[in-house]
VEXKOL-384871 format. One record per residue (C-alpha): residue number from 1; residue in one letter; x, y, z. Coordinates in pm, 1 decimal, m for minus. Example, Ala and Ser with C-alpha at 12.3 -4.5 7.8 and 13.67 -1.06 7.14 Angstrom:
// VEXKOL-384871
1:a:1230.0:m450.0:780.0
2:s:1367.0:m106.0:714.0
***
This chain:
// VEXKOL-384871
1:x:0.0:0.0:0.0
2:x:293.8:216.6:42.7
3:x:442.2:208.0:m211.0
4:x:134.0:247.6:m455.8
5:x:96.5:601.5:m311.7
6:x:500.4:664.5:m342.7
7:x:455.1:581.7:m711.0
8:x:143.9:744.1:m758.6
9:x:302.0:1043.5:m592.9
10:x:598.9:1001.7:m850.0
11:x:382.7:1008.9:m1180.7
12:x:444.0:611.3:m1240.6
13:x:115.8:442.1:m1313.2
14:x:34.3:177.2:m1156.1
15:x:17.6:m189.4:m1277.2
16:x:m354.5:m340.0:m1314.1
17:x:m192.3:m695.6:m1214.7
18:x:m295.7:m799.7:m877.0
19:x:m59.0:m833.7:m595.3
20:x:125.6:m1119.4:m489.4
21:x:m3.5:m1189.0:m163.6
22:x:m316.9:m1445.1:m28.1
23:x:m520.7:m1066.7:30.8
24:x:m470.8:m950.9:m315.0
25:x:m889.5:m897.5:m397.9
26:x:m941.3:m712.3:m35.3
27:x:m643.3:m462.6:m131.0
28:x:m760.8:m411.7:m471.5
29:x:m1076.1:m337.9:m386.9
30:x:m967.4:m116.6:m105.6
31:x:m788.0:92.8:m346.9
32:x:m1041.1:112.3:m575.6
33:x:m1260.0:222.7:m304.6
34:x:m1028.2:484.4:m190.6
35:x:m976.4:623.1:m557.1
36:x:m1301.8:651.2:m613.4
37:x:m1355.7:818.2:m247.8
38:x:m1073.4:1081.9:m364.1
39:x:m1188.9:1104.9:m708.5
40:x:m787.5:1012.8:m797.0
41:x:m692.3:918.6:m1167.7
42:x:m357.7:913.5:m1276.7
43:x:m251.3:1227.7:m1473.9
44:x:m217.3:1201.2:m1805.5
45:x:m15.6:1484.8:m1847.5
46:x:327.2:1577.8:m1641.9
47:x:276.9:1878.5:m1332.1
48:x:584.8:2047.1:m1444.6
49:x:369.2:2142.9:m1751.2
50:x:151.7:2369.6:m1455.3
51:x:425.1:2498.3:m1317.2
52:x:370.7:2881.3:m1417.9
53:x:m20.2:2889.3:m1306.6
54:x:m192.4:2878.3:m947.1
55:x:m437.6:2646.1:m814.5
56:x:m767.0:2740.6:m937.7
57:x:m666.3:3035.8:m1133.7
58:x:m604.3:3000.3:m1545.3
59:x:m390.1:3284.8:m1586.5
60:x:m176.7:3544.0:m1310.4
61:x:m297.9:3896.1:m1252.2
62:x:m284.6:4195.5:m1486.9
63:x:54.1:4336.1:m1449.3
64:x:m165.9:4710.7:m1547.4
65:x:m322.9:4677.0:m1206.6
66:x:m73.7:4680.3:m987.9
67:x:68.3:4953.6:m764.6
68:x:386.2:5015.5:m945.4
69:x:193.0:5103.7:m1282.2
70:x:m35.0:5367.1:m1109.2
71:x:306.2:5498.4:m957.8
72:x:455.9:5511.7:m1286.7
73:x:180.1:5665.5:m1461.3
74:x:182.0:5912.2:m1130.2
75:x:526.8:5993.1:m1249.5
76:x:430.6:6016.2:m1625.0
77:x:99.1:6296.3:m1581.0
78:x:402.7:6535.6:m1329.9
79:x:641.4:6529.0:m1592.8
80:x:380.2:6589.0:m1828.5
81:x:238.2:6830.6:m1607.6
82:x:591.8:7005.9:m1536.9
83:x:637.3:7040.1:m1900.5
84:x:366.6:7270.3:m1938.4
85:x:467.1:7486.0:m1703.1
86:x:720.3:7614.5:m1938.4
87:x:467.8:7766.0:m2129.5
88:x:331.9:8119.7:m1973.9
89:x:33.4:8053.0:m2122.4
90:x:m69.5:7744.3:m1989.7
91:x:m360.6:7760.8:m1732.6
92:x:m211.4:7465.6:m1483.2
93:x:m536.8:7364.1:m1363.6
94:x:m656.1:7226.9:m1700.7
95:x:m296.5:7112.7:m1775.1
96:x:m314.4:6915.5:m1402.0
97:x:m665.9:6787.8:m1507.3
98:x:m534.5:6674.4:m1903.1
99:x:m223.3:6525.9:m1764.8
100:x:m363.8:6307.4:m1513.9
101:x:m672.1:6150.3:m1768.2
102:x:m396.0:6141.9:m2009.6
103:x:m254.8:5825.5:m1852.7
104:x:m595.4:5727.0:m1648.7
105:x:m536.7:5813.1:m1307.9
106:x:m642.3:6040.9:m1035.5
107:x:m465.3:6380.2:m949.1
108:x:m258.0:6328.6:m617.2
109:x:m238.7:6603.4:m354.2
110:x:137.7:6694.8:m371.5
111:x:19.3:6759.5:m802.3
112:x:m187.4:7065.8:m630.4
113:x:75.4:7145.3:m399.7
114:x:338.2:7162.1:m677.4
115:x:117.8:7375.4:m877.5
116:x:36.0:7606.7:m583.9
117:x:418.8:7677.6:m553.1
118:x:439.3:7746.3:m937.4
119:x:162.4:8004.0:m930.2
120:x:277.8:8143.9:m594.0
121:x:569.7:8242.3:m740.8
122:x:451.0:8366.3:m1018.8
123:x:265.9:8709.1:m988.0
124:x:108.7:8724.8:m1267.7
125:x:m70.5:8388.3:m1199.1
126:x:m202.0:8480.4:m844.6
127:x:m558.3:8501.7:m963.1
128:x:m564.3:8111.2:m1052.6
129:x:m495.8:8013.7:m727.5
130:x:m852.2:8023.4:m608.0
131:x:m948.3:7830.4:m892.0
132:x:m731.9:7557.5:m793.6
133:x:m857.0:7571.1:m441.3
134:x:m1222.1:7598.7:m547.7
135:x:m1165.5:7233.1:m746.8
136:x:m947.9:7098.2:m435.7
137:x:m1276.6:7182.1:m253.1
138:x:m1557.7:7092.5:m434.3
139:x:m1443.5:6841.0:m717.3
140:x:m1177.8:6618.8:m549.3
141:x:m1219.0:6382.1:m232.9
142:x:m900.2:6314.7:m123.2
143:x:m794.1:6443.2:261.4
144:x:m607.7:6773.0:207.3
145:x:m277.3:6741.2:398.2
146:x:m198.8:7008.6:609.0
147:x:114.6:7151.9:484.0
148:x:m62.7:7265.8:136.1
149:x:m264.7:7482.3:316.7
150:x:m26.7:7628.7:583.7
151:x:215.5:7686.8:299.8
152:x:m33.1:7901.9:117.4
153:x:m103.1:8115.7:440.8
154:x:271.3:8215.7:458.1
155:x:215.6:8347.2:104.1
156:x:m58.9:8533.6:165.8
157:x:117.5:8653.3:445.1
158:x:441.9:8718.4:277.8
159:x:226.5:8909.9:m37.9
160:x:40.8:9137.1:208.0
161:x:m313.0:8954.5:165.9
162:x:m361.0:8903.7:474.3
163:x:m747.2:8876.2:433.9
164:x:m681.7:8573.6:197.6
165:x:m496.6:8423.4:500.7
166:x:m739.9:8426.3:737.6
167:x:m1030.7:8361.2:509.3
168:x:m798.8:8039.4:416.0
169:x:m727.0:7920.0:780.0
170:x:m1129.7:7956.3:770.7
171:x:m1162.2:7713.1:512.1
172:x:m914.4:7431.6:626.8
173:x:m1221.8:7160.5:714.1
174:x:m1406.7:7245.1:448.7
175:x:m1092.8:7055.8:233.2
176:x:m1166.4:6765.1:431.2
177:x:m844.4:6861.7:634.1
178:x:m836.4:6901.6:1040.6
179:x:m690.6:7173.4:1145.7
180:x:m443.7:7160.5:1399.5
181:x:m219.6:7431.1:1623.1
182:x:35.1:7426.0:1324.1
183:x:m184.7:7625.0:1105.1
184:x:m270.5:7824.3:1367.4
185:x:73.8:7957.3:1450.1
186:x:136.9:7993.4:1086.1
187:x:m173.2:8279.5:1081.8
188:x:m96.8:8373.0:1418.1
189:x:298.0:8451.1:1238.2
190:x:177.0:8637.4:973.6
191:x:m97.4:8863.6:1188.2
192:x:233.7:8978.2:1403.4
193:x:468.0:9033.6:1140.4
194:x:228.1:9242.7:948.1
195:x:136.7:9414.9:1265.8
196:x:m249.9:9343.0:1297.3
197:x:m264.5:9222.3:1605.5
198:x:m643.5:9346.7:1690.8
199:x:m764.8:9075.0:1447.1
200:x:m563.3:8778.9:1698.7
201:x:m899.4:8807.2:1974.9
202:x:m1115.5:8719.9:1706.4
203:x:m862.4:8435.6:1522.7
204:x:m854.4:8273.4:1830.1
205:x:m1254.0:8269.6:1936.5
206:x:m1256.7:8117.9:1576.0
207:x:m1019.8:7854.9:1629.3
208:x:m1157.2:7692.8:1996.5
209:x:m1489.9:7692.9:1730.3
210:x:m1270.5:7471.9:1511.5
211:x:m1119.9:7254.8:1772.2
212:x:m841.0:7386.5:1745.1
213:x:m636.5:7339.3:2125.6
214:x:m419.8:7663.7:2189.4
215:x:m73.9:7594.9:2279.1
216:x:194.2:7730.8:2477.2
217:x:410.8:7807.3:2149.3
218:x:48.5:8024.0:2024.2
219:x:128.9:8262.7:2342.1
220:x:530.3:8257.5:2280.6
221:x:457.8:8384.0:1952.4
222:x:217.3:8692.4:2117.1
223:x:446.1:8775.8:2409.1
224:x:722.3:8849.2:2116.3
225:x:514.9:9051.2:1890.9
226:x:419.8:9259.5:2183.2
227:x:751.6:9297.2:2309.1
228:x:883.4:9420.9:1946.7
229:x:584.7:9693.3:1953.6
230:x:687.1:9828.0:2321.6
231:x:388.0:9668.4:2490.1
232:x:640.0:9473.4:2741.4
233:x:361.9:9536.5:3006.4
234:x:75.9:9371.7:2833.6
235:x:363.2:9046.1:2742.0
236:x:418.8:9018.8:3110.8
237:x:85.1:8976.0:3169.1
238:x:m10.9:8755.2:2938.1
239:x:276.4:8529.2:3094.7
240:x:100.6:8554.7:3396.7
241:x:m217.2:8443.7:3284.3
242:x:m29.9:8118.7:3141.6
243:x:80.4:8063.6:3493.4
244:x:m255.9:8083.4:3610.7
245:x:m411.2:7881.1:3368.2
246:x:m150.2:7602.7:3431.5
247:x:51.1:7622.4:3100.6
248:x:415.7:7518.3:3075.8
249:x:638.3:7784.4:3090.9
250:x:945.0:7783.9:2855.2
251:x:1236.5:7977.0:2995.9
252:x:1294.7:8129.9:2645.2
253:x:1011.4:8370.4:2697.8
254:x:1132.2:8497.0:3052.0
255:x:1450.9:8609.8:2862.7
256:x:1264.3:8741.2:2581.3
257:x:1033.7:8987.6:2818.3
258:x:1350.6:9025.7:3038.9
259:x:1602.6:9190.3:2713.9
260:x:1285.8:9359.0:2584.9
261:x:1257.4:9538.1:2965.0
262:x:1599.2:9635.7:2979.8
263:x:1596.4:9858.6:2620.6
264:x:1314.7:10025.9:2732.9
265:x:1406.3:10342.6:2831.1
266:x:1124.3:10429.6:3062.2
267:x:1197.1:10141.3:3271.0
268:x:1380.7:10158.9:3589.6
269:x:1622.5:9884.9:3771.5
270:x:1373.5:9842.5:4059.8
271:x:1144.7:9728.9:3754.8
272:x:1355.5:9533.3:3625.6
273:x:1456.6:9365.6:4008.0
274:x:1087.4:9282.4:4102.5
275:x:993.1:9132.9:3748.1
276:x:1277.8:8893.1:3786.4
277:x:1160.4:8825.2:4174.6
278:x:837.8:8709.5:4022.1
279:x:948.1:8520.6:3812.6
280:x:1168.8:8312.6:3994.5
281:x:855.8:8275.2:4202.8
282:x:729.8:8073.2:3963.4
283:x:1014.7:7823.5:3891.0
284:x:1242.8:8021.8:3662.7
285:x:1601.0:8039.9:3695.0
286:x:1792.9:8285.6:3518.7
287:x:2064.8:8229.3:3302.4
288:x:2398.7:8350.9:3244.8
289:x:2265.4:8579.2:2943.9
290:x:1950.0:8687.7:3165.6
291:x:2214.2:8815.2:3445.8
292:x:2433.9:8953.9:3199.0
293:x:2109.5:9184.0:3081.8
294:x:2017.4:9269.5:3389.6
295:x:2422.7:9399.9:3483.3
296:x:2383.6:9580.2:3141.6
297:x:2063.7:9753.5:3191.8
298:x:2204.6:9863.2:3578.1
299:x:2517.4:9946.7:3444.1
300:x:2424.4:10160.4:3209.5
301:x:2100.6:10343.8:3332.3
302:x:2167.2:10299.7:3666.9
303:x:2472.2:10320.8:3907.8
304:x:2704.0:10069.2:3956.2
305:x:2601.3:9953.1:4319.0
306:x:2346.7:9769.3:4221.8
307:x:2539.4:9609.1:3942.9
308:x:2757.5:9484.9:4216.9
309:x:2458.8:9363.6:4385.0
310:x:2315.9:9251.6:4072.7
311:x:2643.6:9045.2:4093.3
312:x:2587.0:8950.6:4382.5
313:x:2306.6:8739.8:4329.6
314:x:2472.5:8614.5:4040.1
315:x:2710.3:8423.8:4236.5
316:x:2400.9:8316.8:4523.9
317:x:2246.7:8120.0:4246.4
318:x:2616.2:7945.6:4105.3
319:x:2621.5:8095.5:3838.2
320:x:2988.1:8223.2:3749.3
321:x:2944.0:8530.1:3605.5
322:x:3245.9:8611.5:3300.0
323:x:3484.4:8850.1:3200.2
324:x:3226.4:9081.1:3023.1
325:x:2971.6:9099.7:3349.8
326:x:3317.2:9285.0:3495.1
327:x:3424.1:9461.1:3228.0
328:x:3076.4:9641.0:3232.5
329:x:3061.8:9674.8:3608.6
330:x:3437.6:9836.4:3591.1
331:x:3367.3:10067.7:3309.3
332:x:3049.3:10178.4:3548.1
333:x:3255.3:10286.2:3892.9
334:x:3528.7:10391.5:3637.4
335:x:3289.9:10671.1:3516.2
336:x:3123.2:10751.7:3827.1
337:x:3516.8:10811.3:3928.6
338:x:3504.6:10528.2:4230.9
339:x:3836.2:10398.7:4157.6
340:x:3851.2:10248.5:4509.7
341:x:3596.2:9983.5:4446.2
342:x:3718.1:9944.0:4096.6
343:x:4048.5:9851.8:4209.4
344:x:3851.5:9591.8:4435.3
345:x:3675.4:9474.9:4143.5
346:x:3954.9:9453.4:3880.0
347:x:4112.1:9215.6:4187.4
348:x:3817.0:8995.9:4249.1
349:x:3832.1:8917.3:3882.2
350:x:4191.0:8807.2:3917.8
351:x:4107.0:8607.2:4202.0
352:x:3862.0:8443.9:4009.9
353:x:4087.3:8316.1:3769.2
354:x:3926.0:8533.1:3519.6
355:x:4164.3:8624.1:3185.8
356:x:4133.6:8999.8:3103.8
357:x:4039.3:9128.6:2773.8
358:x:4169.6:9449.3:2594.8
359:x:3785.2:9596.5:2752.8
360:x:3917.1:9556.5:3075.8
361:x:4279.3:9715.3:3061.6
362:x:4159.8:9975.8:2861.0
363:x:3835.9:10044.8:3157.0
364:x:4115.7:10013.9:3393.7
365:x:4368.8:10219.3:3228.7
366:x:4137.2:10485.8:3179.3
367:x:4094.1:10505.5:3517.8
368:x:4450.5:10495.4:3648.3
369:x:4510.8:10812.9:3358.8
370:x:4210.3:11013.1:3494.5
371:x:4411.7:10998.5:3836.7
372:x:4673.1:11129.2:3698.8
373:x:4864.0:10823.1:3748.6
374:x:5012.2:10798.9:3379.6
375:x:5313.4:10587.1:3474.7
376:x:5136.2:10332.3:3650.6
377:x:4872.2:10348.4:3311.3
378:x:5207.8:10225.3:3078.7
379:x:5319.8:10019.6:3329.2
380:x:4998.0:9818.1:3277.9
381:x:5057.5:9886.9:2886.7
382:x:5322.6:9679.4:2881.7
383:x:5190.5:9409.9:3138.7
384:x:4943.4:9346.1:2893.8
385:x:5215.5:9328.3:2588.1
386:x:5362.1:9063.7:2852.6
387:x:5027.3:8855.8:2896.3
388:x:4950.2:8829.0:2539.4
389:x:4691.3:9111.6:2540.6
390:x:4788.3:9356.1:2251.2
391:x:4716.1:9691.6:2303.1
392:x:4438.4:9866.0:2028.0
393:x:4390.3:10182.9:1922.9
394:x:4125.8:10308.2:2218.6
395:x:4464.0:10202.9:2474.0
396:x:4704.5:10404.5:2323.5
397:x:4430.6:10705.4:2249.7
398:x:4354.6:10680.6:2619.3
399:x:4739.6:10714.8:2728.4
400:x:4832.2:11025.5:2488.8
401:x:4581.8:11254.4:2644.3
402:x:4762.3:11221.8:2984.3
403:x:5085.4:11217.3:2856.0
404:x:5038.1:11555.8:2642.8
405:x:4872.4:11691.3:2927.7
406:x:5115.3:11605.3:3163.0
407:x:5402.9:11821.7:2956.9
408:x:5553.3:11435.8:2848.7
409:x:5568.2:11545.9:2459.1
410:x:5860.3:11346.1:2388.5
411:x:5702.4:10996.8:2541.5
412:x:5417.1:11095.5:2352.2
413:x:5544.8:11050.5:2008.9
414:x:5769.6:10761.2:2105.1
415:x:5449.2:10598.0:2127.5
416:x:5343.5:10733.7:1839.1
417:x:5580.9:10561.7:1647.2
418:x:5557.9:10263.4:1820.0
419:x:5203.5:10269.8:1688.5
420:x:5310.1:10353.5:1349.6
421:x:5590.2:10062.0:1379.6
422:x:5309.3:9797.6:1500.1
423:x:5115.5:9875.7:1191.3
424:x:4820.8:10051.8:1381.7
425:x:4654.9:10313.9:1184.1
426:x:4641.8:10652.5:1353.8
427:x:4348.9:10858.6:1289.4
428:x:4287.1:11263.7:1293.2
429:x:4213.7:11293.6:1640.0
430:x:4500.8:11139.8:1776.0
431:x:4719.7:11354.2:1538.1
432:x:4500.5:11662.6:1688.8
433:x:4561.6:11569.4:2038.6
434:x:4903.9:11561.5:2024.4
435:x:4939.4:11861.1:1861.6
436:x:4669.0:12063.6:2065.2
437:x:4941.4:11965.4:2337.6
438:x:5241.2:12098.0:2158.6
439:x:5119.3:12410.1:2110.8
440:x:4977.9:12427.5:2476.2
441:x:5334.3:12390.9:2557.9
442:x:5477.7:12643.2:2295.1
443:x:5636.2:12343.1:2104.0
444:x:5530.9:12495.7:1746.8
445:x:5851.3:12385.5:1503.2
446:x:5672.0:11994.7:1673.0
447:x:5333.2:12108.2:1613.8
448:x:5430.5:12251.3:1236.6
449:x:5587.6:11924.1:1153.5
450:x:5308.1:11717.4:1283.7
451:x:5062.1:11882.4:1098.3
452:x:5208.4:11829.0:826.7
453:x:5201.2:11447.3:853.8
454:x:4842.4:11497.3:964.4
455:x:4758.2:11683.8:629.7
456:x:4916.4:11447.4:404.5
457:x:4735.9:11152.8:563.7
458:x:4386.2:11208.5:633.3
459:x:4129.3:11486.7:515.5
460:x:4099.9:11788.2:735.5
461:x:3820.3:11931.5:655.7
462:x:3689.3:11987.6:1002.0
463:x:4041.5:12084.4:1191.9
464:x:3965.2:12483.9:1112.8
465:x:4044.4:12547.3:1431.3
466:x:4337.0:12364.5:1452.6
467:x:4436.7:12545.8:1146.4
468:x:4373.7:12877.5:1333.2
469:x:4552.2:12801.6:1642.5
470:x:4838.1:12703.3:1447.4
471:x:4884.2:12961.6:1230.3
472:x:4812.4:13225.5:1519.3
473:x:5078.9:13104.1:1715.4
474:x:5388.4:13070.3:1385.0
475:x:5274.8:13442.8:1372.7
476:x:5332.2:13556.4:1709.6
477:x:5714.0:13363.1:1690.7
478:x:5798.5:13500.4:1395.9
479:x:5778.1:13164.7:1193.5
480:x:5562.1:13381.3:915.5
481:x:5732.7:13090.6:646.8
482:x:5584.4:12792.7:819.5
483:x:5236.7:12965.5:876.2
484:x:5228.7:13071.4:499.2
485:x:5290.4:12682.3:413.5
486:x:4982.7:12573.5:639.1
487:x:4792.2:12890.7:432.2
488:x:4889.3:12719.8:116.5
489:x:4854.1:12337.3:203.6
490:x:4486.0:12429.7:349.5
491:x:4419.2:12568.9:m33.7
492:x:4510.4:12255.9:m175.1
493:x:4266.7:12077.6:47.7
494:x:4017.1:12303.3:5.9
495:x:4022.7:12462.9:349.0
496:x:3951.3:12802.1:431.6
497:x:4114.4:12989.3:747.9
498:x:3907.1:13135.5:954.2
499:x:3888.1:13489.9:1144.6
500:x:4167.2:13427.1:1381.2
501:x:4411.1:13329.3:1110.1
502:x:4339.4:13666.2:929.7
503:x:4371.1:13886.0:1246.6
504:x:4679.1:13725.2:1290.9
505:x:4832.7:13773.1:908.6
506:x:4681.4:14119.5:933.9
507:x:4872.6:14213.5:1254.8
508:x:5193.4:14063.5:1094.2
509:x:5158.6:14360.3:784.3
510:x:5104.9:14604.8:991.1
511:x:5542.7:14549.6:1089.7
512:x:5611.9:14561.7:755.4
513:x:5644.9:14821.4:570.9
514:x:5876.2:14692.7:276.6
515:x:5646.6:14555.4:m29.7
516:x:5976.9:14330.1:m115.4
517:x:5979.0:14158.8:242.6
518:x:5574.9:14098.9:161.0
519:x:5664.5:13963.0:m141.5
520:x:5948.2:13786.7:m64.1
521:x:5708.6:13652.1:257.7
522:x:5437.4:13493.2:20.8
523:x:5645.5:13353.1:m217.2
***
C-alpha cells in the first residue's frame, strides 16, 4: 500500500496486475474504493507542464493593475504636467486635469501642492490660485494634507493679503483637512509680522470653534510681537495668565520679556529687580545671558552699586558670572570716578581666575590716567604686551591725552611711532591731540611738523580750528614761512582759514612796511 501512493506520488502508473499476496482482492478493492472516495486518476499529463499557473486560477494577474503602474503613470501625468509649465500661457489647472486623464489616473495632492508653488511664485498667476482651491474643494475627495494649506497662508502673508490668510485658515475643514495648532501659529505669524494684532482676539474665538487646542508656542509667539511693539507690560501679563491657567512655561520667553525690559528706556532697575523676583517665584532660573542683561541695563542706566549687587546674586544662584559681566561693572565705577571699588573689582576678577580682555585694561587704564597716574597706566601697557593682550587703538588714544597733558611730549610721540611701527593706523584725532598739546606747551617747530604728517594723511576738513591756532601762534614767533605753508597746504585741500588766522596775518603787515619783504614773505 505504500508504495502504490510513493509511485502514484511520482507520476508512475500503476500496474492493473494484482498483488502477490493471499489478500490480493481485499487490497484491490480497497484501493479502488479509496480512488473513487478521492476522485484520484492518474494524470495524463506531467505537473511540471503547470508549473507557471496557481491552483484554481487560469492565468496570473494583470501586471496594469498593480501599484507600481499607477506609480509610474503618477510619475508620467508630473512630468507631463511640469512640461507645461514652461509655457506662460498654460492655465495649470486644465494642464493638471489633461495630464492626469492622459494616462488614467487620479490627481494626487502633492500635483496641487506643486502647482500652488508654481503660481505662488509667479505674480502674474495669483488670480488662478482660487481656482485651484475651489476644485481641491468641491471636485476632489481626497484628505487635504496640512502643509498645502499652511504653505499658502505664509504666502498670503508674505504678499500682504492678509485677508486671503485668514479667510484660508477659515476654510481648512471644508478641504476635508483638520486643522491643527500648526496652522494656527502659521496665521498667528503672519498677523504679528504684518502688525495686525487686533484681528488675533477674534482668530482665536474662531479657532476653539474649530477645535483647534491653543498651545503654549500660540502665546510665545504673542508675548514676542508685543515685546517688538513696546507693549512689554501687556507680554508680562499675558505670561502671567499662562501661569494661572496652568501652562508650561518655557524659559525662552522669561529672557525674551527680560532683554525687551531692559531697552526700554522708561523702565527703571527696581522694575527690572521685582519682574525677575516674580518670576523666579514661579520656577524660573535665570541664566547667564538673563544676568548679563540685567548687569547691562544697571550698568548703564543705573549706578554701579546695584550692578555689584546685581552680581551679587549672580554668584548666590552658582552661576559664574564672565569677564564681560566685569568689564561692564568696571567701566560703570570707572565713570562715576570710584576707583577704590574698581580697584577691588579689577582684583576679584583676578582672584577668580578670570583672563582679562583688551575691555578691561583699557576700563582700567582709563581710570589709572584720569588719576593722573600715567606711569602706573604704561606700566599696565606693557603688562598686557607681557600677557599676550595687545594693546588697540582706544589704549594708546587713552594714554596720549595724559601724557600731552602732563608736559611728556617726547614719550608721547615715542608711542606714536611705536604705533606707526606695530602697523596701527592713527586717525585725525590722535594727530590733533598731540598737537593741541604741543602748542599748549609752545612746542610749534613739533606742532608745524606734525601737521604736516596729519595733512598728508587724512582729510581735514573739520580741523579749522586747529588750522587757526596754528597759524596764530607761527605768527606771534615770527615763523611767518611755516604759517604761509599751512595757508597754502589748506588751499590745496580746500580749506579756508578762519577769522583768527586773518587777524593774525593782518597784525603781521602792519610790521612791515617793505612791499619786497611781503613779497618775498608769500612767495
Amino acid at each position: 500500500m505504500k508504495s502504490f501512493f510513493l509511485q502514484w506520488r511520482r507520476g508512475v502508473t500503476v500496474p492493473a496486475t494484482p498483488w502477490p499476496h493471499t489478500s490480493q482482492t481485499k487490497d484491490c478493492s480497497l484501493i479502488l474504493f479509496l480512488k473513487s472516495s478521492l476522485h484520484l486518476s492518474t494524470p495524463s499529463w506531467s505537473p511540471v507542464h503547470n508549473c507557471y499557473l496557481r491552483k484554481r486560477r487560469k492565468w496570473p494577474l494583470s501586471p496594469y493593475k498593480t501599484q507600481w503602474h499607477l506609480t509610474f503613470a503618477h510619475q508620467q501625468a508630473m512630468q507631463n504636467l511640469k512640461q507645461s509649465v514652461k509655457s506662460s500661457k498654460t492655465h495649470l489647472l486644465n494642464s493638471l486635469i489633461d495630464s492626469f486623464a492622459m494616462y488614467e489616473c487620479e490627481p494626487f495632492p502633492k500635483a496641487y501642492h506643486f502647482v500652488i508653488k508654481v503660481l505662488a511664485n509667479n505674480p502674474s498667476r495669483w488670480d488662478q490660485i482660487p481656482q485651484v482651491l475651489d476644485h481641491i474643494q468641491k471636485v476632489e475627495t481626497f484628505e487635504t494634507p496640512e502643509f498645502i494649506l499652511i504653505d499658502l497662508i505664509k504666502f498670503y502673508g508674505d504678499s500682504n493679503r492678509i485677508q486671503g490668510a485668514i479667510e484660508l485658515f477659515y476654510r481648512i475643514p471644508n478641504f476635508r483637512c483638520n486643522p491643527s495648532v500648526h496652522s494656527l501659529k502659521a496665521l498667528l505669524l503672519v498677523l504679528c509680522e504684518k502688525g495686525v494684532l487686533e484681528i488675533i482676539p477674534q482668530v482665536l474665538i474662531k479657532a476653539q470653534l474649530m477645535n483647534i487646542r491653543i498651545e503654549e508656542s500660540c502665546f510665545g509667539i504673542l508675548i514676542r510681537a508685543l515685546c517688538r511693539i513696546g507693549k512689554v507690560n501687556y507680554a508680562a501679563e499675558l505670561l502671567n495668565h499662562m501661569a494661572n491657567d496652568g501652562f508650561n512655561l518655557d524659559g525662552r520667553i522669561f529672557s525674551y520679556i527680560l532683554k525687551a525690559m531692559g531697552e526700554q528706556k522708561e523702565c527703571s532697575g527696581a522694575e527690572i529687580m521685582c519682574f525677575l523676583e516674580e518670576m523666579c517665584k514661579l520656577g524660573f532660573s535665570p541664566n547667564r545671558g538673563d544676568w548679563y542683561d540685567v548687569i547691562q541695563f544697571l550698568a548703564k542706566k543705573e549706578n554701579a552699586t546695584d550692578a555689584i549687587k546685581a552680581l551679587r546674586r549672580m554668584k548666590l544662584d552658582c552661576i559664574d558670572p564672565d569677564i564681560v559681566c566685569y568689564n561692564l561693572i568696571l567701566d560703570r565705577l570707572v565713570l562715576e570716578e570710584d576707583y577704590v571699588n574698581a580697584d577691588k573689582v579689577f582684583d576679584e576678577l583676578l582672584v577668580l581666575g578670570l583672563v582679562p580682555n583688551v575691555f578691561t585694561y583699557n576700563s582700567f587704564i582709563n581710570g589709572l590716567c584720569k588719576q593722573n597716574k600715567v606711569e602706573e597706566g604704561i606700566k599696565m601697557l606693557r603688562c598686557m604686551e607681557e600677557l599676550g593682550c595687545r594693546p588697540d587703538l582706544v589704549t594708546y588714544s587713552t594714554i596720549l591725552p595724559s601724557l600731552v597733558a602732563d608736559g611728556k611730549l617726547n614719550l608721547a610721540r615715542e608711542l606714536m611711532s611705536k604705533m606707526e611701527m606695530k602697523g596701527m593706523q592713527l586717525n585725525s584725532v590722535t594727530y590733533e591731540l598731540v598737537i593741541r598739546g604741543l602748542l599748549t606747551n609752545s612746542e610749534f617747530e613739533q606742532a608745524f611738523d606734525l601737521l604736516q604728517e596729519m595733512i598728508n594723511k587724512f582729510s581735514v576738513s573739520d580741523s579749522v580750528l586747529l588750522f587757526d591756532k596754528i597759524i596764530c601762534g607761527l605768527c606771534q614767533n615770527g615763523m611767518l614761512n611755516q604759517a604761509f605753508e599751512v595757508l597754502r597746504k589748506m588751499s590745496e585741500k580746500n580749506v579756508g582759514p578762519g577769522v583768527e588766522s586773518w587777524e593774525a596775518l593782518l597784525q603781521v603787515f602792519e610790521f612791515i612796511h617793505s612791499p619786497n619783504e611781503i613779497s618775498a614773505i608769500i612767495e
